[in-house]
N, C-alpha and C positions, 0 to 999 in steps of 0.2 A: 402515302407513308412508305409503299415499296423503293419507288422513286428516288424520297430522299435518304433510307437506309443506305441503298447502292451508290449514290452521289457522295455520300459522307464519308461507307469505305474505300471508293475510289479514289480519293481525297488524301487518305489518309495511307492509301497502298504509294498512291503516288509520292505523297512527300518522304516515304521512309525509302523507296525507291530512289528519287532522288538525290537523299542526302546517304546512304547506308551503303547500296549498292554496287562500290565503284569499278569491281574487278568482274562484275554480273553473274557472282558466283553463286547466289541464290536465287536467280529467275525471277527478282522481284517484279521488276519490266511485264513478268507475263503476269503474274499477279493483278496488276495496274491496269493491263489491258482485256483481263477476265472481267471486273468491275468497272469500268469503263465502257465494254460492250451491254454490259446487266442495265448501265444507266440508261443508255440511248434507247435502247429496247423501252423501260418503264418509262422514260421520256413521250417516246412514239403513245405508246398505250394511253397516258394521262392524255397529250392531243386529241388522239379520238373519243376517248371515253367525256374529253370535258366538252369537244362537238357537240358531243350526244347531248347532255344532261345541262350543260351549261350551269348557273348559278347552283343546281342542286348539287353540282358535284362535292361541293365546299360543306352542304348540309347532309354530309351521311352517319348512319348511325353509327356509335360507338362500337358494335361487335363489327361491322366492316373497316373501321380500322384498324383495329385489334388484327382482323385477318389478316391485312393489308400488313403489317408493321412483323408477324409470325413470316408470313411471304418473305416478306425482306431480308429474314436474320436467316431464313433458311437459303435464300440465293448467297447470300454473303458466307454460309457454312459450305454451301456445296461447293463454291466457288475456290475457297481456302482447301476442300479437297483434289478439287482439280489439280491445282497449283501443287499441292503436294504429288501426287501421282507423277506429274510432271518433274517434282523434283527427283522423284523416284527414279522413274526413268533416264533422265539424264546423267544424274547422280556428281554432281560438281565436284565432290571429296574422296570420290573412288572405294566409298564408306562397302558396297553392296558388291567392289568389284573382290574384293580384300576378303 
């Protein structure tokens, strides 16, 4: 569930990045690349963990998804923090210089 949380906003950072972003004056691009590395990471993890467990991995119980799916929306909030810090710091509008 983490997995696909992160694959979906990466998905979706990506295509507002692409179509949105032209002058890259909001950092979307780093956005896309904070969730893009979130995915390859829960990527790897699902690999090993479905080594392990093989077919049981597909039969887990409902409060471990739940955790799983919690996990997710909070890499996807931390990550939307980062990006902001980052906009912080850069500050593309000269908003913090002013």
């Amino acid at each position: 569930m983490t997995l696909l949380i992160t694959v979906i906003a990466a998905i979706i950072a990506s295509v507002v990045w692409y179509l949105k972003d032209k002058r890259k004056e909001y950092k979307l691009g780093t956005l896309s690349l904070i969730y893009w590395g979130a995915s390859l990471m829960w990527l790897m993890d699902f690999v090993f963990e479905y080594a392990e467990l093989k077919a049981d991995y597909f039969t887990q119980p409902l409060a471990d998804v739940f955790n799983d799916a919690v996990l997710g929306l909070c890499v996807v909030v931390i990550g939307l923090i980062a990006w902001f810090i980052t906009l912080l710091v850069k500050d593309p509008k000269k908003v913090i210089k002013k």
